[in-house]
PASEBA-1860 file (N, C-alpha, C; in nm, 3 decimals):
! residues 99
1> XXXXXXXX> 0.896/-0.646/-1.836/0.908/-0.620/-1.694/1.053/-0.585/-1.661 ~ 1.042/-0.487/-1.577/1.177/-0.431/-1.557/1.257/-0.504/-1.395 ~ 1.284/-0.539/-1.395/1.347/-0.641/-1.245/1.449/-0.501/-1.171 ~ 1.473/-0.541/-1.080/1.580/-0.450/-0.954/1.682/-0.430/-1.051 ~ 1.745/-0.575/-1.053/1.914/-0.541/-1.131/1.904/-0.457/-1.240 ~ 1.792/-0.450/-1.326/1.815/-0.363/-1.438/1.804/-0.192/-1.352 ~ 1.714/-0.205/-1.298/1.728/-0.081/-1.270/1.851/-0.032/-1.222 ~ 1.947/-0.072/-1.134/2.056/-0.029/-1.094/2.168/-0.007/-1.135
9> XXXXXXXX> 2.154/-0.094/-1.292/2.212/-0.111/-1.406/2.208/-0.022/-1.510 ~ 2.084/0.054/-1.500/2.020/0.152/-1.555/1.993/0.107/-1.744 ~ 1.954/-0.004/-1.712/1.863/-0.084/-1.829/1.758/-0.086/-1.807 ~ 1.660/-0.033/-1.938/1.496/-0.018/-1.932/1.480/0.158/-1.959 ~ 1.387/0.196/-2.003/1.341/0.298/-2.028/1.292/0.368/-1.945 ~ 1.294/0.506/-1.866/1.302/0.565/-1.763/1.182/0.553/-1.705 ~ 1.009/0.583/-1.784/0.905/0.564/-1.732/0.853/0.462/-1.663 ~ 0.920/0.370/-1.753/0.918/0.190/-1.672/1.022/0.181/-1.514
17> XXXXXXXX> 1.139/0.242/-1.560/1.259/0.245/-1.392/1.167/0.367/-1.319 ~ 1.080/0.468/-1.343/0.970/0.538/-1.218/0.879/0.449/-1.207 ~ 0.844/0.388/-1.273/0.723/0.295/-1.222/0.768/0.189/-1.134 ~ 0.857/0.129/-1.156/0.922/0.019/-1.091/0.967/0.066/-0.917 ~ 1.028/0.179/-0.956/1.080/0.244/-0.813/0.966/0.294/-0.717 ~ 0.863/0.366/-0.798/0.734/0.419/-0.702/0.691/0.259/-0.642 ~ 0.683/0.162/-0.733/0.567/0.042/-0.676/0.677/-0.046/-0.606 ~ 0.826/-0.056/-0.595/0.880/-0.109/-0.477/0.889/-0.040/-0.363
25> XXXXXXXX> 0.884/0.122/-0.350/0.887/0.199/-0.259/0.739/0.211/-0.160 ~ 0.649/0.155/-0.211/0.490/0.115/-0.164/0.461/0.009/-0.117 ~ 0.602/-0.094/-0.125/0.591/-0.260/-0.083/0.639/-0.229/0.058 ~ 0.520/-0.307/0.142/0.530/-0.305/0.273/0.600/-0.375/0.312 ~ 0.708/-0.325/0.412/0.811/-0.407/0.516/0.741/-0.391/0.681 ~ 0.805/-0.478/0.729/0.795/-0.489/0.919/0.868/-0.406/0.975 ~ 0.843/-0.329/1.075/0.917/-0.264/1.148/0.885/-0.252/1.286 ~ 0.975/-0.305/1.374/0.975/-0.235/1.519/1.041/-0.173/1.558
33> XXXXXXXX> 1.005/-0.068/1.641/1.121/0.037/1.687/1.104/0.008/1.864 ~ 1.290/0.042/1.909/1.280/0.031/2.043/1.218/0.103/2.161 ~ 1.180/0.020/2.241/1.102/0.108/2.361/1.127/0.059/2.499 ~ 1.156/0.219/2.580/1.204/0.143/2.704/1.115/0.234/2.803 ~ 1.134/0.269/2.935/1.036/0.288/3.013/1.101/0.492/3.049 ~ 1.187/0.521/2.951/1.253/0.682/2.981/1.248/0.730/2.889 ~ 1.347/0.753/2.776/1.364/0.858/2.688/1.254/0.743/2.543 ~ 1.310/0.652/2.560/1.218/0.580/2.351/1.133/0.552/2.405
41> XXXXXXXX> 0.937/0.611/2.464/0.846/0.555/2.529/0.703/0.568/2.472 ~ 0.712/0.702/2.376/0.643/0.752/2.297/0.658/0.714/2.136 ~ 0.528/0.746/2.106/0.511/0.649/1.910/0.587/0.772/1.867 ~ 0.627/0.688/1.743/0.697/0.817/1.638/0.599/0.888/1.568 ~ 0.643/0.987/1.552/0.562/1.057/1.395/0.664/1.039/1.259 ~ 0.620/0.975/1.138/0.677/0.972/1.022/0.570/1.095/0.927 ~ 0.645/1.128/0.872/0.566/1.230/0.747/0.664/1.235/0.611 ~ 0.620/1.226/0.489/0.698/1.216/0.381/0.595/1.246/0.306
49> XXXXXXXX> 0.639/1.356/0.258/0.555/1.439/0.146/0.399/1.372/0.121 ~ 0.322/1.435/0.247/0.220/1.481/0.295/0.163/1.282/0.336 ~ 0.222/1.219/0.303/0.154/1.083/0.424/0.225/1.048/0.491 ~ 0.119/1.062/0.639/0.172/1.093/0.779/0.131/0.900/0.829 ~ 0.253/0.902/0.918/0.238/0.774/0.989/0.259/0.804/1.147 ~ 0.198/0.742/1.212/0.205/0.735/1.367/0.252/0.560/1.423 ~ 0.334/0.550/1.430/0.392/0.416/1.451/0.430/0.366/1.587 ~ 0.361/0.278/1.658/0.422/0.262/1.774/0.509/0.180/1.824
57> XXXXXXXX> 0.546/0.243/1.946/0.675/0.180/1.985/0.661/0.042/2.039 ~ 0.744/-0.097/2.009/0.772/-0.204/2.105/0.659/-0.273/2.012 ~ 0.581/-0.220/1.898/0.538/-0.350/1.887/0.554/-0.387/1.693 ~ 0.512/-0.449/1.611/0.577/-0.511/1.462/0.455/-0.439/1.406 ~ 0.485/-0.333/1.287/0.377/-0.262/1.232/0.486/-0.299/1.101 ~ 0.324/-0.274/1.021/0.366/-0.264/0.836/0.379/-0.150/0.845 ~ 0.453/-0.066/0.735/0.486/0.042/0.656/0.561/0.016/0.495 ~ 0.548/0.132/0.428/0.589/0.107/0.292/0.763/0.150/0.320
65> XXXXXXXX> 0.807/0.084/0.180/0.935/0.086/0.249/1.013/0.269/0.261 ~ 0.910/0.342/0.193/0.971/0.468/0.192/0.981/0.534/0.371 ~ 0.883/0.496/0.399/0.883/0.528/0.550/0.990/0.483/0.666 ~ 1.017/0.357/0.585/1.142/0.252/0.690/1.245/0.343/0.646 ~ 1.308/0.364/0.517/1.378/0.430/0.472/1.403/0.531/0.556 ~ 1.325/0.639/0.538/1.316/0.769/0.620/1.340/0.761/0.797 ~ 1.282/0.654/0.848/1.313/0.578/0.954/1.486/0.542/0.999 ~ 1.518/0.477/0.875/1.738/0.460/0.928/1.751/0.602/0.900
73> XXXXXXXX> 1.718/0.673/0.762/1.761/0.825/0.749/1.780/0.882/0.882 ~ 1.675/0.873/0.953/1.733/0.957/1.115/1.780/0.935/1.204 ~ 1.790/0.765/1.163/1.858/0.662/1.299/2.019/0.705/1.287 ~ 2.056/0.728/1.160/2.189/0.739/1.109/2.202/0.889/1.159 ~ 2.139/0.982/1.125/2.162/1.115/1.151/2.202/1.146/1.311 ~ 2.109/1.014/1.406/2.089/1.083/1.492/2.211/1.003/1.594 ~ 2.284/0.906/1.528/2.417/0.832/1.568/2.488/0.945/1.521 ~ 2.527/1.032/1.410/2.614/1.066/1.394/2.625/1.186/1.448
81> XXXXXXXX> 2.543/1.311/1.511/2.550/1.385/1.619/2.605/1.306/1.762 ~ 2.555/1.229/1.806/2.557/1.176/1.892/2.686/1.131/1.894 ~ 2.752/1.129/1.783/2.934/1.103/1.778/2.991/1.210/1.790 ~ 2.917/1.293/1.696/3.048/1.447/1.703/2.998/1.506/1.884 ~ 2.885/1.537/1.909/2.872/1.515/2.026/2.992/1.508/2.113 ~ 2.991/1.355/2.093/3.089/1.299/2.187/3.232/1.309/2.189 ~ 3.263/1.267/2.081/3.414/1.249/2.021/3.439/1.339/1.929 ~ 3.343/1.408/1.827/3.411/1.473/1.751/3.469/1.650/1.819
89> XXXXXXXX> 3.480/1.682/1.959/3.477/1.768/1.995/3.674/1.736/2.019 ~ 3.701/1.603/2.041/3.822/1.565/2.121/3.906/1.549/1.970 ~ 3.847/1.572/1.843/3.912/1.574/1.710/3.976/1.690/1.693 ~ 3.871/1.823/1.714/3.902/1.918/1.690/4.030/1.968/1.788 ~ 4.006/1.946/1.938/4.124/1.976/1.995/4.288/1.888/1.984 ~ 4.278/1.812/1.931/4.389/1.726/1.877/4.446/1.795/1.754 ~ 4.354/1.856/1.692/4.418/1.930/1.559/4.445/2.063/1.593 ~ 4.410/2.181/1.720/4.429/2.311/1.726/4.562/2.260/1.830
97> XXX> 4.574/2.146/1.948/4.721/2.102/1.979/4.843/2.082/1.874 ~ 4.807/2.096/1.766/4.931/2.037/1.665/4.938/2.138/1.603 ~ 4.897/2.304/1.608/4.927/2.391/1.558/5.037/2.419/1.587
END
């Protein structure tokens, strides 16, 4: 049996570290996502190479962890627009001032 640490360690034989990774990536975690009464009010759509999830908002649903995954993937994406957005516009003019 191949455990986490080996895998990250990259001990064990590769067919055994895909097997190990597909069947922790299928272990179901909890997830709630926020919901308020304006813009977060509607369920999400998740899709990852062709299984689709419909997850709703405000209340504790299972999913496998590839889906949670994919889930911060856009939480992160969608903080970091939401920075350049904001601030990263006041970067750029700080650096064409110092020309």
């Amino acid at each position: 049996m191949v455990t986490a640490t080996a895998v990250r360690e990259g001990k064990g034989n590769n067919i055994v570290k895909e097997k190990y990774m597909k069947e922790n990536l299928t272990e179901l975690v909890a997830v709630r996502l926020f919901k308020d009464n304006d813009k977060y009010n509607s369920d999400v759509f998740v899709s990852v190479n062709c299984n689709n999830y419909l997850i709703r908002r405000g209340e504790t649903v299972m999913v496998p962890l590839f889906i949670k995954k994919e889930l911060d993937r856009a939480e992160l994406q969608r903080k970091r627009a939401e920075y350049y957005r904001d601030e990263g516009w006041k970067q750029s003019l700080i650096v064409q001032e110092g020309k």
